[in-house]
N, C-alpha and C positions, 0 to 999 in steps of 0.2 A: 561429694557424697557418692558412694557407689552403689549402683542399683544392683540387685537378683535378678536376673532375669531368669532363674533356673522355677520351674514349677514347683510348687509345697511337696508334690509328692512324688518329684524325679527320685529316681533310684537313687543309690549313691556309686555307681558304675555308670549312670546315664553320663553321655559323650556332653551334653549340657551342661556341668560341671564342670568341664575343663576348658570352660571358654579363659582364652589368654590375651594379652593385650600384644599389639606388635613387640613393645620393647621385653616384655617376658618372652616371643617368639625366638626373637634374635638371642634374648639371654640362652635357650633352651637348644637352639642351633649352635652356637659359639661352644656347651658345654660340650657336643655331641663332637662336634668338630676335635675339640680339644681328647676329649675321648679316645677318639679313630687316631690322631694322633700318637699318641702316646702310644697306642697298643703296636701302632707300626714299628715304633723305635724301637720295641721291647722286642719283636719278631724278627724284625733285623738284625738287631743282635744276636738274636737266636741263632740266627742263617750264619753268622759268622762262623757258626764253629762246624757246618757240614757244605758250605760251599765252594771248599775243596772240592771234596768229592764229586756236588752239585755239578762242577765245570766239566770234567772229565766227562759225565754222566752226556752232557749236551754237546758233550765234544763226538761222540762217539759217532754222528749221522757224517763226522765231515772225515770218520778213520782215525781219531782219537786226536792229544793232545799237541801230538807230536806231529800230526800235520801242520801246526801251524805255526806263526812268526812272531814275533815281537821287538818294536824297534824303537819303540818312545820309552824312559824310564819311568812314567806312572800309568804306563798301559794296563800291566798285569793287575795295580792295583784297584785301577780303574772295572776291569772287569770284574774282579773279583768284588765290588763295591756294588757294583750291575746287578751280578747273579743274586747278592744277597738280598738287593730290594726287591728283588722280584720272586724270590723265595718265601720274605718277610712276609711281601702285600698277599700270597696265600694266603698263608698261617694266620694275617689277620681280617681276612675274608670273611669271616660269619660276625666277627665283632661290629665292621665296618657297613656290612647288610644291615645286621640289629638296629646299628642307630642311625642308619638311613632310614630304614622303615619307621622307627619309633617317633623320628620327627614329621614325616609325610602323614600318617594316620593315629597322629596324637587325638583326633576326635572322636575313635571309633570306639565302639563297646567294650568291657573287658573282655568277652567272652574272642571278638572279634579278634581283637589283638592277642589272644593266646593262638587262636587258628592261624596266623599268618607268622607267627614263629615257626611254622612248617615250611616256610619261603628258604629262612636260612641254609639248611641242609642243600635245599634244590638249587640256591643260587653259587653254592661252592660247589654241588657235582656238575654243574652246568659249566662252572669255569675249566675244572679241572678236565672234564669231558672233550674241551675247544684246544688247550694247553696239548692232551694226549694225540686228539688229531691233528694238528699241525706238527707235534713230533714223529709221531708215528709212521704218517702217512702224506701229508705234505712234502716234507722235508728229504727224504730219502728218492723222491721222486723232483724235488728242484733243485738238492745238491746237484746230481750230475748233469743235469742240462744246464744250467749254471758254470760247472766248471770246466767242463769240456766244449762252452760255447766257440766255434769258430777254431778249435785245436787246439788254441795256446794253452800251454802248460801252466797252471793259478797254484800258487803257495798263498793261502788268503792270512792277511793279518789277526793277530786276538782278538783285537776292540773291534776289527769290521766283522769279522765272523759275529761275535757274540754281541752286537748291536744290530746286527741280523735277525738270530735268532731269539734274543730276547723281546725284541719287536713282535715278531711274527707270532711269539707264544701268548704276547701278553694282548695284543688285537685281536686273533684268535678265541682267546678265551672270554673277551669284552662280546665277544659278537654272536658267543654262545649265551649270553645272554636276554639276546633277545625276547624270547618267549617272559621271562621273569619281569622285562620292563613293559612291555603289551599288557601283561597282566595288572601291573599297577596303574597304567593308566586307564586302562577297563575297569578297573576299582571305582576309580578318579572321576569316571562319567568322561574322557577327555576324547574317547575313542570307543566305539562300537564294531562285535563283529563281524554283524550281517557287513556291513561298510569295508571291512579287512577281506573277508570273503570277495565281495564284491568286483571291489580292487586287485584281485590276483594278475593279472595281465600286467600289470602297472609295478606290483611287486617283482617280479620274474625281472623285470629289465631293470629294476633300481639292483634286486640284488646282481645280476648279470654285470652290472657297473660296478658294484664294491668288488666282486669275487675279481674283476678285471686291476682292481685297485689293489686290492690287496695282495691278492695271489704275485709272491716274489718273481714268475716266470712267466713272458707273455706268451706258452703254449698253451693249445687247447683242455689240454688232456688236467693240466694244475687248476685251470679255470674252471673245470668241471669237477673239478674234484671239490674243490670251495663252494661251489652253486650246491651240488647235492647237500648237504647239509645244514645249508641255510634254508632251502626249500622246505626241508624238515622242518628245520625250529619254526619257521612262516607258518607251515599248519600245524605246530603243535599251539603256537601263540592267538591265532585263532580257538584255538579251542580252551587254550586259558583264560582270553577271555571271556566266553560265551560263559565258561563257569565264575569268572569274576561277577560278571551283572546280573546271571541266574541268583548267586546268593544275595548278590544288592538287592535283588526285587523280593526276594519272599521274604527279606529284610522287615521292606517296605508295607509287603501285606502284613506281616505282624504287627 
């Protein structure tokens, strides 16, 4: 026998309505999964027919296409198979946020869940934001300390070039979004700002560690170029969350 446990007079957008059991949890995650899925295939395919171009386009920080080698016979394909998933996983970027979010805060109000469809846009300019820096300006500044390390003359391979940079774009633009995951778990009760604030001294040397990780070049000047901008998104994610839990609480006074 299944009880209500919903009030007589819950709304019918009250989040107390949509209490689900684990095995509807899982069913409800598996659809969404299957979802993001799909829509990857479909984007990938897409890429297929502009990541021609696409290579060239990424080829151009190393002096174009023609700078480079290729010596295995499914390298080129191989690349070409690279650029497109990582073309694809854009393109299906607001679809794959949607039903990220949709499963995290399937309890929240209706109202709530139309305001956090404003995440999407921010969490694709957020990528695409990290993607442009690392092309931009990373890149043109670690090609040539990179290839003129120590004199030797470097013809770099296809698949090492563009598993390089395909890397680089696509960590890059995960690390841009920062601020958008701070904010969910400031949603989530999991994390507070005053505490993120707090912690600044603590942050500065964790990111100081990634930027040393990540950054392709162990010079100064690449490390600080990846620091600046994390530092950013550190205090822009403070301040998403202060506005996360400021809306949780007057929530809460209603």
């Amino acid at each position: 026998m299944t009880t209500n446990t919903s009030p007589p007079s819950a709304s019918p957008n009250d989040p107390a309505n949509d209490e689900m059991t684990i095995w509807e949890h899982v069913t409800d995650l598996r659809k969404r999964l299957l979802v993001s899925l799909v829509a990857l295939v479909v984007t990938v395919s897409i890429s297929f027919y502009f990541s021609d171009d696409l290579i060239h386009i990424l080829a151009r920080p190393i002096g174009g296409i023609e700078k480079l080698i290729s010596i295995e016979v499914t390298e080129n394909v191989g690349v070409f198979m690279k650029v497109s998933l990582l073309s694809g996983f854009i393109l299906a970027l607001p679809l794959i946020v949607y039903e990220i979010l949709g499963f995290i805060f399937k309890g929240l109000y209706e109202k709530e869940r139309r305001r956090l469809l404003m995440i999407i846009p921010f969490a694709t300019l957020l990528f695409l934001a990290g993607v442009a820096f690392a092309f931009f300006i990373m890149l043109p500044n670690a090609l040539p300390f990179l290839l003129g390390f120590i004199g030797v003359e470097t013809t770099p391979r296809l698949s090492n070039y563009f598993s390089f940079i395909t890397s680089l774009l696509f960590w890059m633009g995960l690390s841009f979004e920062t601020p958008l995951v701070v904010f969910i778990l400031a949603r989530l009760n999991v994390i507070q700002p005053k505490d993120l604030a707090k912690q600044w001294r603590i942050a500065v040397v964790v990111i100081a560690i990634i930027a040393a990780v990540v950054t392709p070049t162990p010079d100064p000047i690449n490390m600080g170029l990846m620091m600046l901008p994390l530092l950013v998104l550190y205090g822009l994610s403070i301040l998403l969350a202060w506005f996360a839990t400021r809306k949780q609480s007057g929530q809460k006074e209603l």
